[in-house]
C-alpha positions as CSV (number, residue, x, y, z in Angstrom):
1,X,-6.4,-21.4,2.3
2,X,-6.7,-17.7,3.6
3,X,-10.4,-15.9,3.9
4,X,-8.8,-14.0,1.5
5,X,-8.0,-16.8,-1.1
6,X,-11.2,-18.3,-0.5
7,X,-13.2,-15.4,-1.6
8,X,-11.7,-14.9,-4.6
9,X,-12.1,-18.7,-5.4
10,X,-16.2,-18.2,-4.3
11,X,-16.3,-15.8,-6.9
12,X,-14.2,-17.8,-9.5
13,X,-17.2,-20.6,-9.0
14,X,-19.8,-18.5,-8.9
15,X,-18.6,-16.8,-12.4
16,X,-18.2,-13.6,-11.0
17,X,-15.6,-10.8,-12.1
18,X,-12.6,-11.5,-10.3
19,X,-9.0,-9.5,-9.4
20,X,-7.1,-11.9,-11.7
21,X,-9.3,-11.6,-14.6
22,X,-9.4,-7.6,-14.1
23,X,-5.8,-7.1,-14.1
24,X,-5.2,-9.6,-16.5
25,X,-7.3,-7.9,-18.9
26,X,-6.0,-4.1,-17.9
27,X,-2.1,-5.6,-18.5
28,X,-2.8,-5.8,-21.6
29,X,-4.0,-2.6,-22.4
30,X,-2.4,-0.3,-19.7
31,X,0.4,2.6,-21.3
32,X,3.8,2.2,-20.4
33,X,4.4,4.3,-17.2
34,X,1.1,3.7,-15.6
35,X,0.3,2.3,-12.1
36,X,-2.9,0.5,-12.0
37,X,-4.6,0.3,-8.8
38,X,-8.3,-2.0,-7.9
39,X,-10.1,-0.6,-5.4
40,X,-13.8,-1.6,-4.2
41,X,-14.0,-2.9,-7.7
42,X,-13.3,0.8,-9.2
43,X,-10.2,0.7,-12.3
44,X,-7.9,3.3,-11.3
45,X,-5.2,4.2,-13.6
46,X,-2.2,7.1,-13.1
47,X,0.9,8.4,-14.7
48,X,3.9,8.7,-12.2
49,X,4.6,11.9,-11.2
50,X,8.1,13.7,-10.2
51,X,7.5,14.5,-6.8
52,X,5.3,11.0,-6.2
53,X,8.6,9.1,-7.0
54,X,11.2,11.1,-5.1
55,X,9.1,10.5,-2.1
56,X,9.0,7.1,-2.8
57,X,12.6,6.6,-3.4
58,X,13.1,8.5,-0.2
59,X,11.3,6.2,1.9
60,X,12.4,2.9,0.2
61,X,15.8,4.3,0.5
62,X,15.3,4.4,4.5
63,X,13.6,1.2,4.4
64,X,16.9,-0.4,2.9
65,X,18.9,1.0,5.5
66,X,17.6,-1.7,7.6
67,X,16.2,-4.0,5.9
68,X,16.8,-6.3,2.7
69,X,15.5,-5.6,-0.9
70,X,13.8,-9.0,-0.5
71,X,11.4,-7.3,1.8
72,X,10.6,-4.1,0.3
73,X,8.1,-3.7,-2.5
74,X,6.9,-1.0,-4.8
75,X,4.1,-1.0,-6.9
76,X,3.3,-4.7,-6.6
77,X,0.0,-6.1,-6.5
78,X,-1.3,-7.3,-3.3
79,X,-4.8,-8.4,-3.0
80,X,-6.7,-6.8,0.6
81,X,-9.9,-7.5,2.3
82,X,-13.0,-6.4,0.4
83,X,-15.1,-6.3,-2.7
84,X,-12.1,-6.5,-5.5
85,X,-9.5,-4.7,-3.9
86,X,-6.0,-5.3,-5.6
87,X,-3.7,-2.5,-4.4
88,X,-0.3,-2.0,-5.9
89,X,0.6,0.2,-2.7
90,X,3.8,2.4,-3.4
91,X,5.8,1.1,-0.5
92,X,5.3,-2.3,1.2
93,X,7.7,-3.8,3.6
94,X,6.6,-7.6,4.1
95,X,7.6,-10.2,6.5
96,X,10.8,-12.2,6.7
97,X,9.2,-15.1,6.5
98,X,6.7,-14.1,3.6
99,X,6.3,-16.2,0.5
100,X,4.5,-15.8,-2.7
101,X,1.5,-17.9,-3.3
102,X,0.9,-20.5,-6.1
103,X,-0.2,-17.6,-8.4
104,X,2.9,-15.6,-7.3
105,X,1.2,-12.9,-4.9
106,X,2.4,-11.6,-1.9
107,X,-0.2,-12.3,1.0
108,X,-1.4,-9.2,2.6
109,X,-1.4,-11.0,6.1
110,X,2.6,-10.7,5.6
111,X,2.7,-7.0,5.2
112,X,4.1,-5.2,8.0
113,X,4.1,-1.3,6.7
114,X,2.4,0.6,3.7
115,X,3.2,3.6,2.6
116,X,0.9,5.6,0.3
117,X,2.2,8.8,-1.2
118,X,-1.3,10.7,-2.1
119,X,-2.2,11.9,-5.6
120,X,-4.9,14.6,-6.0
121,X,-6.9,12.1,-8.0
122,X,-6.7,8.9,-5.5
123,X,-6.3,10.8,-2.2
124,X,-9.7,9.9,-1.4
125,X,-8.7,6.2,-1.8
126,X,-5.6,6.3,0.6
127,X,-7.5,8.0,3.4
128,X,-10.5,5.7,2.8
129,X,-11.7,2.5,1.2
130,X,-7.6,1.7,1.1
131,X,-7.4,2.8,4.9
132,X,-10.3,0.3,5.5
133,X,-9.1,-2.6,4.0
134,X,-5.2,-2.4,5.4
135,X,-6.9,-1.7,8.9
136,X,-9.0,-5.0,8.1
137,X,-6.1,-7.1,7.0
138,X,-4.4,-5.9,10.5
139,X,-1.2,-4.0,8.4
140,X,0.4,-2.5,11.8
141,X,1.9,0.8,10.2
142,X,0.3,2.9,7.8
143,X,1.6,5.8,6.2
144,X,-0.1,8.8,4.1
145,X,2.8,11.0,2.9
146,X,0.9,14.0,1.6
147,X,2.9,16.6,-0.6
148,X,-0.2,18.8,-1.0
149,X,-0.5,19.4,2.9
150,X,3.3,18.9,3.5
151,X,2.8,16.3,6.0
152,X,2.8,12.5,6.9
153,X,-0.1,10.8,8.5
154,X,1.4,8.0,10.4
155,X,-1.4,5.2,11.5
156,X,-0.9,2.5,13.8
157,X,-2.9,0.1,15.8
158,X,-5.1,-1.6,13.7
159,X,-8.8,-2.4,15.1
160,X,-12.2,-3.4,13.7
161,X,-10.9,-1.7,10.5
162,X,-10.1,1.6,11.7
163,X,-6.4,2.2,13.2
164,X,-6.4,3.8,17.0
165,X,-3.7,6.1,16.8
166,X,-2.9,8.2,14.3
167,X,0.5,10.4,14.4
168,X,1.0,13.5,12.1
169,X,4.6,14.9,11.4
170,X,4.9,18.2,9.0
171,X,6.9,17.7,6.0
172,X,10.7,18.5,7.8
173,X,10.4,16.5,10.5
174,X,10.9,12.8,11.6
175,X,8.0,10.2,12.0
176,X,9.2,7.9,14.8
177,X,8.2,4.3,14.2
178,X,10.9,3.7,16.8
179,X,7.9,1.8,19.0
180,X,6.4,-0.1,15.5
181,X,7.3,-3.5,13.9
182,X,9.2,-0.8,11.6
183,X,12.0,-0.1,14.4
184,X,13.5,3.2,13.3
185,X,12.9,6.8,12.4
186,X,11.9,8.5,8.8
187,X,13.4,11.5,7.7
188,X,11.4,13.8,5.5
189,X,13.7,16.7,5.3
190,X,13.7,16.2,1.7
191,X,10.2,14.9,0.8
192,X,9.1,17.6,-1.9
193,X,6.0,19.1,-2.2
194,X,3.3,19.8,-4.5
């Protein structure tokens, strides 16, 4: 049993509010269309946007250049280090060797690269509390893609949940994750913006 798991069981005993229970009760009352998202305990709730998805697309379509569809993930839950944070991150490469768990998550000790395309409403999410918690489970690649600044925020080298280095690439130009667990280059010639 992962820290992880065993949290969430501590509050399950102790009759606390737990992840499970939270999205349980928001999947049956979320609009079609909507990605919910838990973070530090907060409910949030958005509409896809146009220029959110093509960026998305973009970068899975990169992803799947090299690697299989098993691997990469959009929009799925994963649960991350912290008070009730259950993330469903828009890009997630995981592990080869990564398997669901008995309730049929995705461990975020497999994850290998997260990519968050910002919304004006969560921004302050991805370059915080969801920073945080990745930099706590050790994700080795984090990536902001920003449409309102026209640039990518590449973080790498996770440590005492903060990452050491962080890269920035205007909209246009490549992010090298060349030196990453990633292995190759993104291209964000035609990332739109907002």
């Amino acid at each position: 049993m992962t820290v992880l798991e065993d949290r969430i069981e501590m509050a399950d005993d102790n009759g606390e509010l737990t992840l499970d229970a939270l999205f349980g009760s928001l999947e049956r009352t979320t609009p079609e269309g909507y990605k919910v998202e838990i973070v530090e305990g907060a409910v949030f709730m958005s509409p896809q946007r146009d220029t959110h998805w093509e960026i998305i697309l973009d970068i899975v379509e990169q992803l799947r250049t090299k690697y299989p569809r098993r691997r990469v993930k959009s929009d799925v839950r994963i649960d991350y280090p912290g008070h009730l944070n259950g993330f469903a991150t828009d890009v997630t490469l995981v592990s080869e060797q990564a398997e669901k768990d008995s309730k049929g998550l995705w461990s975020c000790q497999d994850v290998e690269f997260v990519a968050e395309v910002i919304s004006k409403a969560t921004a302050v999410n991805d370059y915080g509390p969801k920073k945080t918690a990745y930099a706590n489970a050790e994700v080795p690649v984090y990536l902001v893609a920003d449409p309102y600044q026209g640039k990518c925020h590449l973080f790498t080298q996770p440590k005492d949940g903060d990452y050491v280095t962080e890269t920035t690439v205007a909209f246009g130009g490549d992010v090298d994750m060349t030196n990453t667990l990633v292995g190759l280059v993104l291209k964000t010639g035609e990332f739109p913006r907002d």
